[in-house]
C-alpha positions in Angstrom: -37.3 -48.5 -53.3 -36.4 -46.5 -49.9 -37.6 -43.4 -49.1 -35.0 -40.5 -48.8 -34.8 -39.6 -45.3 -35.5 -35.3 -44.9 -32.6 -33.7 -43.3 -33.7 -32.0 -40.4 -33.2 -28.1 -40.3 -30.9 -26.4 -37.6 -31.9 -23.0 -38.9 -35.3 -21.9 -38.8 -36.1 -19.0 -40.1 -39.9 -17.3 -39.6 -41.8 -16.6 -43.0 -43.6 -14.2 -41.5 -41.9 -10.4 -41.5 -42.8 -9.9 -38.1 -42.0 -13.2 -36.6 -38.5 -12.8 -38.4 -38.0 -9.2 -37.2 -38.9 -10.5 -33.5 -36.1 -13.1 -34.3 -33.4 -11.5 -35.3 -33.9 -9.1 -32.3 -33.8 -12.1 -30.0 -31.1 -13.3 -31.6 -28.9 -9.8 -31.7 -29.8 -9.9 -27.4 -28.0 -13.4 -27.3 -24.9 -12.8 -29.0 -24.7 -9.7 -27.5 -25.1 -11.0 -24.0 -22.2 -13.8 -25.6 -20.2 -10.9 -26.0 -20.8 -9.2 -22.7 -19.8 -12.1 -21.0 -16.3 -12.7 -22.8 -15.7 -9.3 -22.3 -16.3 -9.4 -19.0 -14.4 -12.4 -18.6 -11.2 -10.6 -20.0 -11.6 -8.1 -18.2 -11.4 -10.0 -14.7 -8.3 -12.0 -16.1 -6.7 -9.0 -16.5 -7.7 -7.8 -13.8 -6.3 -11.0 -11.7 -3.1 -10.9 -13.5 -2.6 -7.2 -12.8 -3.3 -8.1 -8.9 -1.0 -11.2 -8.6 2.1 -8.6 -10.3 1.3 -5.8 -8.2 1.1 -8.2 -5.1 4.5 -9.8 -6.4 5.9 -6.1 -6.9 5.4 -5.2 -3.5 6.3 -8.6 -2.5 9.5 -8.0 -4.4 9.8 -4.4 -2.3 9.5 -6.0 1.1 12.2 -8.3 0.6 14.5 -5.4 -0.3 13.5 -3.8 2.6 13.4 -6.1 5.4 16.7 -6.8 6.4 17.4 -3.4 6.9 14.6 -3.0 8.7 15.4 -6.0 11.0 19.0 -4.1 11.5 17.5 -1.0 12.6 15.1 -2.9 15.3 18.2 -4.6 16.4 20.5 -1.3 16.5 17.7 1.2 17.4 15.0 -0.4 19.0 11.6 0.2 16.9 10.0 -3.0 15.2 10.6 -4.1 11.9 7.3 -4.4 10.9 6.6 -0.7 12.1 9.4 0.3 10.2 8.3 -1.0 7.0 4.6 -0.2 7.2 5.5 3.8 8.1 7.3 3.3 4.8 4.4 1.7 2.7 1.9 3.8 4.2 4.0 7.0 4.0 5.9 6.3 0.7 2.5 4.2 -1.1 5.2 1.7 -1.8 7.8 3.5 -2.9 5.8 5.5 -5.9 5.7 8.8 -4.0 7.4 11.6 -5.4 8.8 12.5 -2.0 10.9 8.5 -2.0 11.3 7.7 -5.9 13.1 11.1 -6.3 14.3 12.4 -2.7 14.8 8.9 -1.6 12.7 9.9 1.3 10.2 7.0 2.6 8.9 8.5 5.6 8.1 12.3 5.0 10.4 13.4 7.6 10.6 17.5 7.6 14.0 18.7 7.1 16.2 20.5 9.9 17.2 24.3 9.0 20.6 23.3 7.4 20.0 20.0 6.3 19.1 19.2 2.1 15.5 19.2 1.2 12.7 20.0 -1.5 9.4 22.2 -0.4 6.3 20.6 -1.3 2.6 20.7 -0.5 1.4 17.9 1.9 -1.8 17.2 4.3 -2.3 17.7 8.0 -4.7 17.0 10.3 -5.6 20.3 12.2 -8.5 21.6 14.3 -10.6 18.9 13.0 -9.9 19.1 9.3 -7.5 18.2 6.7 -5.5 21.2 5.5 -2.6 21.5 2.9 0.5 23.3 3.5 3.9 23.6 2.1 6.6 22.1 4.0 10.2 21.6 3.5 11.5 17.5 3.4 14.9 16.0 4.0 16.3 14.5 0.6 18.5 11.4 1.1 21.5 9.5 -0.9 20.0 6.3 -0.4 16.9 4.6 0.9 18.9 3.2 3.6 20.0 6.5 5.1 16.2 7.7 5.4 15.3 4.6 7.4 18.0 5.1 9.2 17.2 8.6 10.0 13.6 7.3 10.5 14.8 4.9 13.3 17.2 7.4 14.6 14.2 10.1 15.0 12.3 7.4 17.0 15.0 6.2 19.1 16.7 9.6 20.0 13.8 11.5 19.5 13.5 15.7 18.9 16.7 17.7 19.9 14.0 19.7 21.6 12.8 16.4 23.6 14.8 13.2 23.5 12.2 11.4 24.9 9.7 12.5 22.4 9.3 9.2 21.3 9.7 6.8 24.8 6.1 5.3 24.4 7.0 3.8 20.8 10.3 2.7 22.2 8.4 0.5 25.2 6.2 -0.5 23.3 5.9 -4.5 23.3 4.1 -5.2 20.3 2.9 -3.5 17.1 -0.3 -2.7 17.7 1.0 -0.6 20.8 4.0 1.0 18.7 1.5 2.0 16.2 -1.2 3.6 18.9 2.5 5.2 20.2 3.4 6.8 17.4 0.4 8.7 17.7 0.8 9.7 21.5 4.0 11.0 21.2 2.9 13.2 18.3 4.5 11.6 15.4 1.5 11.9 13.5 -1.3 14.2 13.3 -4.1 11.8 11.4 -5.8 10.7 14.0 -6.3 7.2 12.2 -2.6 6.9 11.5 -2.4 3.7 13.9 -5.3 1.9 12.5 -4.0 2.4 8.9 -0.7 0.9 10.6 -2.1 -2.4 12.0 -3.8 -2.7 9.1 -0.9 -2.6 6.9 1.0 -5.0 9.2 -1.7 -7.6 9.3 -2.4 -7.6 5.7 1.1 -8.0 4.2 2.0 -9.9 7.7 4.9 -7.8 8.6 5.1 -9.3 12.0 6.9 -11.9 10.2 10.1 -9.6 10.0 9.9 -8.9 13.6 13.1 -9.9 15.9 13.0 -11.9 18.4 14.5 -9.4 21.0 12.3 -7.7 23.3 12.0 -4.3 22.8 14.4 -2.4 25.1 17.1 -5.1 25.3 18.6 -4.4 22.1 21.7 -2.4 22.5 21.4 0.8 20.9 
């Protein structure tokens, strides 16, 4: 007659209370660094996902942008991809207050009889960052403030038209940006960095005409 074969046990479990107890606490560290690590997993897919539709949103933004931005290098003189990094930097993609409800995607001050809204805002002074209450130009459409944005730069102050002649002969971005800063459009002193770096990373160049600066009629 055969012998019965033993099944072999896949759970073992110590006699011993204290072996057992030591057990179980091993075994509550495992599944709990199982747990960790599907958690953390999740949270890095969702953390992807949320990446790849905020990078498709501003995407998305750029293309709206663009072409109006190409019409005012062409018309007025001032790069495209300047253009549209003043109005990421200075709008934070269109979710400022200032350019969601004013329409306003540059922070441009308004004149004494133009339509505007007072609200606090940051400037560089003396060395330090200060806040102060300033009155901004509100706008129809998104269009007229980058059109007022290009006019500023290509007509410049009424008290200097030539306020902004640097940015205007400038040949490439990097010296538009570093512009914009000479002529006083800014008073951050890392304004231009923050610039190139916005170009570079989105790769606004791309929108760029190719006119030279200057020979575009105006």
């Amino acid at each position: 007659m055969a012998k019965k074969r033993k099944k072999k046990k896949w759970f073992f479990l110590p006699k011993a209370k204290k072996k057992r107890r030591i057990y179980f606490m091993l075994l509550l560290v495992f599944l709990t660094l199982i747990a960790l690590t599907v958690a953390m997993n999740l949270l890095m897919t969702t953390k992807k996902d949320q990446i790849i539709y905020q990078d498709e949103a501003k995407q998305k933004q750029l293309q709206i942008w663009a072409p109006f931005a190409q019409k005012m290098q062409y018309k007025y003189r001032i790069f495209a991809s300047i253009s549209l990094a003043q109005a990421i930097l200075e709008s934070d993609w269109n979710h400022s207050s200032l350019s969601k409800d004013y329409n306003n995607l540059y922070g441009i001050k308004a004149s004494a009889s133009q339509a505007g809204v007072v609200v606090p805002t940051k400037e560089y002074e003396d060395g330090h960052w200060i806040t102060v209450d300033q009155k901004f130009a509100s706008y129809k459409t998104w269009q007229e403030s980058m059109e007022a944005h290009a006019q500023l730069i290509s007509k410049g102050t009424h008290w200097n038209p030539k306020q902004y002649e640097h940015v205007l002969a400038a040949k490439n971005y990097q010296t538009a940006a570093q512009a914009l800063v000479q002529d006083g459009y800014a008073t951050d002193p890392t304004y231009a960095a923050k610039l190139v770096a916005v170009i570079e990373t989105w790769n606004l160049k791309r929108f760029d005409l190719a006119v030279k600066m200057g020979d575009a009629t105006s």
